[in-house]
N, C-alpha and C positions, 0 to 999 in steps of 0.2 A: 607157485602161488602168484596168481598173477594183482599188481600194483596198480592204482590209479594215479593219473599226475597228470599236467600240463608240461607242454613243452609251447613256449614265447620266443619270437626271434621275427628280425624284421623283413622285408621282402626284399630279395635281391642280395641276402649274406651268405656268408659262412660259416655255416655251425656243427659243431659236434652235437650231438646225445650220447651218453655214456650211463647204461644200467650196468647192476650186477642181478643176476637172476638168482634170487632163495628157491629152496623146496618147500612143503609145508610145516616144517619142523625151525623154519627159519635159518637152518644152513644154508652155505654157498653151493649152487646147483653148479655141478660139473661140464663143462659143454662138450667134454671130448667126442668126437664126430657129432659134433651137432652141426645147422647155420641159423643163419637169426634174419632175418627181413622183417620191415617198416614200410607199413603201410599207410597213405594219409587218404582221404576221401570226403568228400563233400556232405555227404550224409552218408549213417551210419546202413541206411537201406541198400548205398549203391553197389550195387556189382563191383567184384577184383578186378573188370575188364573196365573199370570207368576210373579206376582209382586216379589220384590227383599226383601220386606220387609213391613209387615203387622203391626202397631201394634196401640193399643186403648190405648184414652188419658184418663187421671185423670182427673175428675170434682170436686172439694172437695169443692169447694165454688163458686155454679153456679150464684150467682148474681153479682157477680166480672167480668165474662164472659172470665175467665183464663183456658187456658185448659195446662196439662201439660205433658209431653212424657217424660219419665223417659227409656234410652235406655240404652243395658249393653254391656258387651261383644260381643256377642252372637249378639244381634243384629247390630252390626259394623262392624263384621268382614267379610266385603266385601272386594272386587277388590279395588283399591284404581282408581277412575276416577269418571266422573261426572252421575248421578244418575237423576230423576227427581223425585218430590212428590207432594204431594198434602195431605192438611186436610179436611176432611169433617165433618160433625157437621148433626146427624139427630136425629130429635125429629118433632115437628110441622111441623117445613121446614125442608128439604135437601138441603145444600149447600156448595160448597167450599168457606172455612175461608180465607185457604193461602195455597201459589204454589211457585215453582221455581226452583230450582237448590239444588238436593244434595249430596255437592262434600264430596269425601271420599279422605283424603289422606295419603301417605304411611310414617310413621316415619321414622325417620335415626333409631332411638334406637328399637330393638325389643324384 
């Protein structure tokens, strides 16, 4: 079942995202052989080949159904304005987890 939410964080950090992915029954979805990527993109039309930001989530303990995005520098350091993404989850099924809004914003301190 996939969740809507934002994800906030400022340009040039580094952040975790940590979901847990349910089924539709609201249980903890199992990830065994699964992997999980995050993808960000500038509008929600653009091509996978444009995306602003690609990167594969940690599975370390798939019956918990926690995926986790461990982002650095590098990958922050965008434009500071609003972004789009999405997780996807493929193993048995292909599906998006979770989607929304991901705002990049500019520090005062640089």
């Amino acid at each position: 079942m996939a969740t809507k939410s934002n994800i906030s964080l400022f340009t040039g950090e580094t952040y975790e995202i940590k979901r847990t992915v349910y089924d539709v029954n609201e249980d903890i979805f199992p990830l065994t052989d699964y992997t999980a990527e995050l993808m960000v993109k500038n509008n929600l039309t653009d091509s996978d080949a444009s995306a602003v930001l690609t990167k594969a989530g940690t599975i370390s303990a798939p019956l918990t159904g926690v995926i986790v995005f461990s982002l650095d520098t590098d990958d922050t350091t965008l434009d500071a304005k609003t972004y789009y993404f999405d997780i996807k989850i493929s193993g048995t099924k292909t599906k998006i987890v979770n989607y929304g809004a991901f705002i990049v914003n500019q520090a005062v301190n640089r």
